[in-house]
KEDRENZA-873176 format. One record per residue: residue number from 1; chain; residue in one letter; x, y, z of N, C-alpha, C, O, CB in turn. Coordinates in nm, 4 decimals. Each point is the difference from the previous one (the first is absolute). Glycine has a CB too. Layout:
<recs>
[rec NUM A A [X Y Z] [X Y Z] [X Y Z] [X Y Z] [X Y Z]]
...
</recs>
This chain:
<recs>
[rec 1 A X [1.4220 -2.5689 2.4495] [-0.0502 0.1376 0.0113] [-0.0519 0.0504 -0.1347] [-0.1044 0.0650 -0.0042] [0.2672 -0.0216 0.1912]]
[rec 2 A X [-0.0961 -0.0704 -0.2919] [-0.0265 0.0308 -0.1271] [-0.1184 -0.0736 -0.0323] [-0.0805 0.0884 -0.0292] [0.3083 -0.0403 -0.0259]]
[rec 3 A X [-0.2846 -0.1574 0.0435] [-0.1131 -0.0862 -0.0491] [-0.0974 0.0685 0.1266] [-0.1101 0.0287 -0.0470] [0.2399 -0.2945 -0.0819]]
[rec 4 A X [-0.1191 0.3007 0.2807] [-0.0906 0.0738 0.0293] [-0.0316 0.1423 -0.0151] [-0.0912 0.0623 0.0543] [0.1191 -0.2262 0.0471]]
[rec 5 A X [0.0471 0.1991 -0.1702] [-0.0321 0.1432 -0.0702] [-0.0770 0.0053 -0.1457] [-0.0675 0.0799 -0.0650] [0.2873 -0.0109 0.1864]]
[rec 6 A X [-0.1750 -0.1859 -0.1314] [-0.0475 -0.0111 -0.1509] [-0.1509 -0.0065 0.0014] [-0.0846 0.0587 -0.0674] [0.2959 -0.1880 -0.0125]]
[rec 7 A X [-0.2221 0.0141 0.2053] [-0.1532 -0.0168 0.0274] [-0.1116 0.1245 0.0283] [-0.0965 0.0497 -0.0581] [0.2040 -0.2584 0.1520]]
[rec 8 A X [-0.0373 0.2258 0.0244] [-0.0892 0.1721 0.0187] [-0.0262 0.0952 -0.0617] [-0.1004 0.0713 -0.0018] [0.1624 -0.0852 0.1306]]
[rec 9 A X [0.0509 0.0173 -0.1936] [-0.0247 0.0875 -0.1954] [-0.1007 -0.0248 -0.0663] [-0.0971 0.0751 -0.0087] [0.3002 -0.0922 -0.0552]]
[rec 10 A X [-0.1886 -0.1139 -0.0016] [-0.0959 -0.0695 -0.1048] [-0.1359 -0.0067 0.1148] [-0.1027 -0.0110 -0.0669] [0.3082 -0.1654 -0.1182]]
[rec 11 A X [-0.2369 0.1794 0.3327] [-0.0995 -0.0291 0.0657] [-0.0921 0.1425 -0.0233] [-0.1202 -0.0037 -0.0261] [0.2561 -0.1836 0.1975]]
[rec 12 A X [-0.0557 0.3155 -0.1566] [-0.0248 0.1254 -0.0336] [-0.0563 0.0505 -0.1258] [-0.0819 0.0902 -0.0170] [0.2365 -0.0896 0.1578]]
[rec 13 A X [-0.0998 -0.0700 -0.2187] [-0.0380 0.0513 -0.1437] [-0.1169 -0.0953 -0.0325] [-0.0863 0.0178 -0.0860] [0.3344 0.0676 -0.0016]]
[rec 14 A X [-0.2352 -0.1893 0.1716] [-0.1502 -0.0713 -0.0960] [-0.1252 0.0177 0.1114] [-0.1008 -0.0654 -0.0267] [0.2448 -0.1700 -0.1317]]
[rec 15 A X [-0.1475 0.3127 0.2734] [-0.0942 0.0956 0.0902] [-0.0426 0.1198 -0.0756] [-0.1180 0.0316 -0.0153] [0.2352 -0.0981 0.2249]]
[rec 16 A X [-0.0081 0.1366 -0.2594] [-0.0170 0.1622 -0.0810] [-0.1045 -0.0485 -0.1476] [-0.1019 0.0573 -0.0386] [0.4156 0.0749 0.1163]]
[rec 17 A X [-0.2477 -0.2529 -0.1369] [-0.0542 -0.0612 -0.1398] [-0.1911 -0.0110 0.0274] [-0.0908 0.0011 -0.0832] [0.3731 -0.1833 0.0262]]
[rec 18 A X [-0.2860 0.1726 0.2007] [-0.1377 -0.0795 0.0147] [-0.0443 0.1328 0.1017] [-0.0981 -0.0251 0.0700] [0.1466 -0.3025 -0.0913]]
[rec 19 A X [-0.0089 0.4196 0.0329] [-0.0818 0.1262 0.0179] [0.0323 -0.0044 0.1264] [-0.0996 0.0617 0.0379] [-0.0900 -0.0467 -0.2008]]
[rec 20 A X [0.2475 -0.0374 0.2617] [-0.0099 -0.0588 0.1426] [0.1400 0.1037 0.0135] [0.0876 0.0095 -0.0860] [-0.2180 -0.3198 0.1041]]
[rec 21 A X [0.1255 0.3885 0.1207] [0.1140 0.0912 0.0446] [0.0827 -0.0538 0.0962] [-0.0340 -0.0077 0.1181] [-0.0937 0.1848 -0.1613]]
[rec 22 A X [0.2283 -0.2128 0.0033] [0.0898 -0.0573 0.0941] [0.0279 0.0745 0.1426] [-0.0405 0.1114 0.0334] [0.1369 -0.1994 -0.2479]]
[rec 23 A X [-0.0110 -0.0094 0.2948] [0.0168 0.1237 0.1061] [0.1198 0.0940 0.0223] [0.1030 -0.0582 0.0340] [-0.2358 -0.0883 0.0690]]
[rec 24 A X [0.1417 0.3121 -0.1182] [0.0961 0.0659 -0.0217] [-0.0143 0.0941 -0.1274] [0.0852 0.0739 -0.0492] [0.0284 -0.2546 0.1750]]
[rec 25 A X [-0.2511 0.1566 -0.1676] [-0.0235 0.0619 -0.1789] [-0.1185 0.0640 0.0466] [-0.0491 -0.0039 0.1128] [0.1349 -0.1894 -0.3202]]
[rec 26 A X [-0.1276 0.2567 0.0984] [-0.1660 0.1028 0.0035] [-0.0134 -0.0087 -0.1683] [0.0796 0.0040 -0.0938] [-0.0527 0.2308 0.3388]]
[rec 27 A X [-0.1363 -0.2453 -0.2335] [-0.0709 -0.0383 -0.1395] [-0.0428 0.1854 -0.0669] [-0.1084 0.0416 0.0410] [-0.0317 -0.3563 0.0690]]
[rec 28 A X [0.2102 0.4000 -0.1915] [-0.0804 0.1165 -0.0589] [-0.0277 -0.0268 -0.1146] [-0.0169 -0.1111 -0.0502] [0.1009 0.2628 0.1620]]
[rec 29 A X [-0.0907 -0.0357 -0.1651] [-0.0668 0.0267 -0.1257] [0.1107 -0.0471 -0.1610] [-0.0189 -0.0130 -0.1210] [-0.1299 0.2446 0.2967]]
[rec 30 A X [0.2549 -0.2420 -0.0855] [0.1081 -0.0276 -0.1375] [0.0257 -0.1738 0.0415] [0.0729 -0.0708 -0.0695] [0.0948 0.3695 0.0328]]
[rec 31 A X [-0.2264 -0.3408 0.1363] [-0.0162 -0.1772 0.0290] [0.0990 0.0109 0.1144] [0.0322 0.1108 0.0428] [-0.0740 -0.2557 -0.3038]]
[rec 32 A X [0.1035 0.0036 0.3245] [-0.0130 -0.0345 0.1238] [0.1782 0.0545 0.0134] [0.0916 -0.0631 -0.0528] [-0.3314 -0.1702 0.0707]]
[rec 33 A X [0.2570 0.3455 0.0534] [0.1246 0.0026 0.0614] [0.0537 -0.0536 0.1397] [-0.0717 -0.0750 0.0664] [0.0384 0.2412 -0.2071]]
[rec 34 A X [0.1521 -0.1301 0.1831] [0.0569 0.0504 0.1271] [-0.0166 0.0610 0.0866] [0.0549 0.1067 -0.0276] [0.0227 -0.1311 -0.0587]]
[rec 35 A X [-0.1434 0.0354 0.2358] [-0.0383 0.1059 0.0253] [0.0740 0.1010 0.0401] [-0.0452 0.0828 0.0791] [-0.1004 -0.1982 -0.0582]]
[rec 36 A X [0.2656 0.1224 -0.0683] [0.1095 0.1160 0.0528] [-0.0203 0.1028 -0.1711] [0.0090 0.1227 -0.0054] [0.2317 -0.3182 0.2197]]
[rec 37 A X [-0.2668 0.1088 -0.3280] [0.0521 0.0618 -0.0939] [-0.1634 0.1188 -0.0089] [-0.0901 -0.0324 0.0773] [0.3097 -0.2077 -0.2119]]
[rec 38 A X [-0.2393 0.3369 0.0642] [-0.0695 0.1166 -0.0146] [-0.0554 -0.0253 -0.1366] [0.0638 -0.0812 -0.0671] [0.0770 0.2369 0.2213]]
[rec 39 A X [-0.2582 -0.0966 -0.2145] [-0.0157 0.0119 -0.0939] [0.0055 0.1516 -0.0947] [-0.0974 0.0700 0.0274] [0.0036 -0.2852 0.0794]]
[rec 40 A X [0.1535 0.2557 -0.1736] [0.0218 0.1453 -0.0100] [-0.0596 -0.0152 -0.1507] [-0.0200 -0.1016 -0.0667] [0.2527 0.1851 0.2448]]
[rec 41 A X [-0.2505 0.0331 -0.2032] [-0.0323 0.0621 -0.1494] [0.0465 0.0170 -0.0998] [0.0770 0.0891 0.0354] [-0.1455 -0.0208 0.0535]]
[rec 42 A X [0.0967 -0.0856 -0.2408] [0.1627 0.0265 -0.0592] [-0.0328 0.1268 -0.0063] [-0.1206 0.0242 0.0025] [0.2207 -0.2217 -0.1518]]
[rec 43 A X [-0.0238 0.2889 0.1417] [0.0337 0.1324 -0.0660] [-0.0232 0.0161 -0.1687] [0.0585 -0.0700 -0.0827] [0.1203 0.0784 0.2842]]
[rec 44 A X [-0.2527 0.0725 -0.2259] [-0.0161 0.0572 -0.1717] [0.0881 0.0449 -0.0038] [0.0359 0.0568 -0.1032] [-0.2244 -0.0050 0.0450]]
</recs>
């Protein structure tokens, strides 16, 4: 289970490396997230 996690990890990150959006992510303006996570503004 562990060496196939490992795989799908490292399979993920070298998709994101090569510009390509995995499935479960959205590509914005701060680069390729999660699509649950938000992108917010910092506060001054």
């Amino acid at each position: 289970m562990i060496l196939s996690l490992n795989a799908e990890i490292k399979e993920r990150v070298e998709m994101i490396q090569r510009g390509e959006v995995p499935e479960g992510y959205k590509k914005t303006k701060v680069g390729i997230i999660p699509e649950d996570w938000e992108v917010m503004e910092k506060p001054f």
